[in-house]
N, CA and C of each residue as an Amber inpcrd file, in Angstrom:
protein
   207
  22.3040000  20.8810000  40.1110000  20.9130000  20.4870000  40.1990000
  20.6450000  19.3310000  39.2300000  21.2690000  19.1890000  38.0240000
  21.1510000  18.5810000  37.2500000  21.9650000  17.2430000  37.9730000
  23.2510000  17.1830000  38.0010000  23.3310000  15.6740000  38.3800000
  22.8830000  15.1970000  39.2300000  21.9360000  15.9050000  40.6960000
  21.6740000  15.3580000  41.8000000  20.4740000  14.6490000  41.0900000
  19.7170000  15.7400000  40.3860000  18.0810000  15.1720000  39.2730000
  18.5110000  13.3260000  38.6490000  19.4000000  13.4200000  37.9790000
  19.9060000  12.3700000  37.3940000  20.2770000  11.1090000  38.6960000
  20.6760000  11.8020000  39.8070000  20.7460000  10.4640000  41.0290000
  19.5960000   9.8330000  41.5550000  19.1710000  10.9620000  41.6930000
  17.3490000  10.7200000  42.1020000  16.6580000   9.5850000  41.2950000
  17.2130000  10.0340000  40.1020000  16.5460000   8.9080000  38.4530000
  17.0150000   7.7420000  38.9380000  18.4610000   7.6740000  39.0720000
  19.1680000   6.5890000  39.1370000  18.7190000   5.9490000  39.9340000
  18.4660000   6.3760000  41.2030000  17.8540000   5.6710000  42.6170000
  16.3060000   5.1030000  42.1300000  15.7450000   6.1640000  41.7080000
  14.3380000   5.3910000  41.8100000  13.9660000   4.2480000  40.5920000
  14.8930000   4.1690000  39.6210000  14.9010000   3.6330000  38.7650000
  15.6590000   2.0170000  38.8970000  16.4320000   2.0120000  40.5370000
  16.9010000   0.8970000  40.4870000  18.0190000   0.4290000  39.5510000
  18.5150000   1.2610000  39.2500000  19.7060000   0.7510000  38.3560000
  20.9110000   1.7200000  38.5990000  22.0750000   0.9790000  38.9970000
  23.3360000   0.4940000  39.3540000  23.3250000   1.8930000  40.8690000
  22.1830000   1.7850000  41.5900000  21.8670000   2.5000000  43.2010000
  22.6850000   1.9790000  43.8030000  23.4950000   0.8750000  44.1510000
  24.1660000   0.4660000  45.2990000  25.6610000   1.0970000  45.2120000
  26.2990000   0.7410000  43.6660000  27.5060000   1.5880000  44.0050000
  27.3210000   2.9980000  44.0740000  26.3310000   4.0210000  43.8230000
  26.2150000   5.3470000  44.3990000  26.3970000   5.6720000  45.9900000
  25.3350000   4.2820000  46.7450000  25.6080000   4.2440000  48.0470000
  26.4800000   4.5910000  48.4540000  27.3020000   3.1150000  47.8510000
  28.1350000   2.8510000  48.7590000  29.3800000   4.2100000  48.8330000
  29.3790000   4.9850000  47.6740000  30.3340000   6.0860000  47.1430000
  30.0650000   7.1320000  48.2930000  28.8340000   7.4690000  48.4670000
  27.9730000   8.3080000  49.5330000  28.6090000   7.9020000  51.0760000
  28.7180000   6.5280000  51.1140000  28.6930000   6.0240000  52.6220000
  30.3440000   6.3300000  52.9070000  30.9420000   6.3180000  51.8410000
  32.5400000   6.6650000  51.5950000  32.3260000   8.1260000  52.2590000
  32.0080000   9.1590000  51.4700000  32.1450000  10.5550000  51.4120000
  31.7950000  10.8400000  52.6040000  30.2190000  10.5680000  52.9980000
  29.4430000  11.3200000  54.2160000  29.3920000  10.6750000  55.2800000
  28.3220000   9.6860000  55.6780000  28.0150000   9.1220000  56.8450000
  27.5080000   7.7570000  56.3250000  27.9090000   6.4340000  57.1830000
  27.1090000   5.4540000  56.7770000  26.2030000   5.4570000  56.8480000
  25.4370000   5.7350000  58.2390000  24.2040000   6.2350000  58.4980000
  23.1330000   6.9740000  57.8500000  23.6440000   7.4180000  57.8290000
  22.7510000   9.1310000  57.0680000  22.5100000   8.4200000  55.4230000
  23.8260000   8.1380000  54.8940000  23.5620000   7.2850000  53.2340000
  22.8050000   6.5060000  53.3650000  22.5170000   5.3170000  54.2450000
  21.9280000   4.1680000  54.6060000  20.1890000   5.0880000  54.5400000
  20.5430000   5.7280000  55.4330000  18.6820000   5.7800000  55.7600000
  18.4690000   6.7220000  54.8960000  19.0970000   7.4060000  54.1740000
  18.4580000   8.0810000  52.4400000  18.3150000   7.5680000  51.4840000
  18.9540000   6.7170000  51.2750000  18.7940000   5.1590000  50.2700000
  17.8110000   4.6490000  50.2490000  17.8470000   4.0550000  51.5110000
  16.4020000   3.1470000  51.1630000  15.4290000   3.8160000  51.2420000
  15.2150000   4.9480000  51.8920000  13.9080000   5.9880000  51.9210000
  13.8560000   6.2550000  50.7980000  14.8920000   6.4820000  49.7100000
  14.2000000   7.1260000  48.2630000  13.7540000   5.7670000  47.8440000
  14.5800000   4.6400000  47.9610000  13.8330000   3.6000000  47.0270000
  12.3850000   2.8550000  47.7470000  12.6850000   3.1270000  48.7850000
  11.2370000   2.8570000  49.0940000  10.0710000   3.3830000  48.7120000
  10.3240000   4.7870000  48.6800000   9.1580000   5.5680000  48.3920000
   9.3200000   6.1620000  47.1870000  10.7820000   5.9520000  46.7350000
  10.2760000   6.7160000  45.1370000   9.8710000   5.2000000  43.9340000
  10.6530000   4.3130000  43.7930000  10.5280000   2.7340000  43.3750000
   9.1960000   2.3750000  43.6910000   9.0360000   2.2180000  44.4100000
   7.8540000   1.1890000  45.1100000   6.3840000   1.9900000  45.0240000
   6.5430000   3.4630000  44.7150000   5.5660000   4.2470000  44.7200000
   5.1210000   4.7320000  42.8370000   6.3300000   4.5370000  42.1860000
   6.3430000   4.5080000  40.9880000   5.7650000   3.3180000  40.2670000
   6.2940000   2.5920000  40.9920000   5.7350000   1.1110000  40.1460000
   3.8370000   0.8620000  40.4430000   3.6410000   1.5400000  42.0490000
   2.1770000   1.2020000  42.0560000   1.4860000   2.0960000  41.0280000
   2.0410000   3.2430000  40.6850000   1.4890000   4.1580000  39.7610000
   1.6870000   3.7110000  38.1930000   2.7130000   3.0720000  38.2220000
   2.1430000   2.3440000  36.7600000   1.5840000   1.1920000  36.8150000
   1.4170000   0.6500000  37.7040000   0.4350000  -0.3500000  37.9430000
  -1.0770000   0.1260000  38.0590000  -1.3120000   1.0910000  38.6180000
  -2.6300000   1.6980000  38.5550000  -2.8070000   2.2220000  37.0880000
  -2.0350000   2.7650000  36.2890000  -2.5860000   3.3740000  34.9640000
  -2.3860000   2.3560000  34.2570000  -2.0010000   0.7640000  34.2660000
  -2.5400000  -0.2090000  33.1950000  -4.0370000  -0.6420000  33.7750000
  -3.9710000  -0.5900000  35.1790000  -5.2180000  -1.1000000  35.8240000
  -6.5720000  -0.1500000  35.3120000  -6.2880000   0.7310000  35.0450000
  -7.2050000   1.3890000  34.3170000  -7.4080000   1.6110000  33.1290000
  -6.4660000   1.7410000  32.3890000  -6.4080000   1.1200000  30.8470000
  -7.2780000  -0.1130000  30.5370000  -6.8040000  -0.7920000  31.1410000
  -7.6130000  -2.3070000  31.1530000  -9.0250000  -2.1440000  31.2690000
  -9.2450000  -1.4210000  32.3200000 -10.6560000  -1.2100000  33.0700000
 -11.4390000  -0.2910000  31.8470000 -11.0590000   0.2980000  31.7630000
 -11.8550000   1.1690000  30.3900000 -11.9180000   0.4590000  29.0180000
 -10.9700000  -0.1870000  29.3790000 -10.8670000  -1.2670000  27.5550000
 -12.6370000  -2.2350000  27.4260000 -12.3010000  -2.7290000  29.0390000
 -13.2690000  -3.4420000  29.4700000 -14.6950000  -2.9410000  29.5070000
 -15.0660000  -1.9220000  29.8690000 -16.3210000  -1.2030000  30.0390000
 -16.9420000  -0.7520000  28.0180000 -15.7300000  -0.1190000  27.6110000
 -16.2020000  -0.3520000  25.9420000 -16.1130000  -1.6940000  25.4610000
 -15.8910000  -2.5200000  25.7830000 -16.0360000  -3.8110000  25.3410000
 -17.8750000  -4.5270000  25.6880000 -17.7440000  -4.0980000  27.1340000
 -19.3380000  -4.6930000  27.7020000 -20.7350000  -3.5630000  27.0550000
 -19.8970000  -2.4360000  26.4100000 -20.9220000  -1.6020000  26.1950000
 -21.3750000  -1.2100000  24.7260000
């Protein structure tokens, strides 16, 4: 459970994801690796980053409102 936790990291974190792939596409299916890949980084990456993009966007936004007030 623990190293799959740590792949998951690895994947959504964007760092060194492709040779895991490609290790995956070795073992299992190209297919199947292919379209789990980019589904985690699509939605775990791309969904992470809007979420820290939303909590500076609000940081900001509150900085701003005690500033005007």
């Amino acid at each position: 459970v623990l190293s799959s936790a740590v792949t998951i990291f690895q994947v959504i974190t964007l760092e060194g994801w492709s040779s895991l792939m490609y290790s995956y596409q070795d073992t299992v299916s190209y297919a199947t690796s292919s379209i789990f890949f980019v589904a985690v980084v699509i939605i775990g990456a791309f969904t992470t980053l809007n979420l820290v993009l939303a909590a500076i966007m609000h940081s900001y936004l509150e900085q701003d409102n005690k500033r005007k007030a």
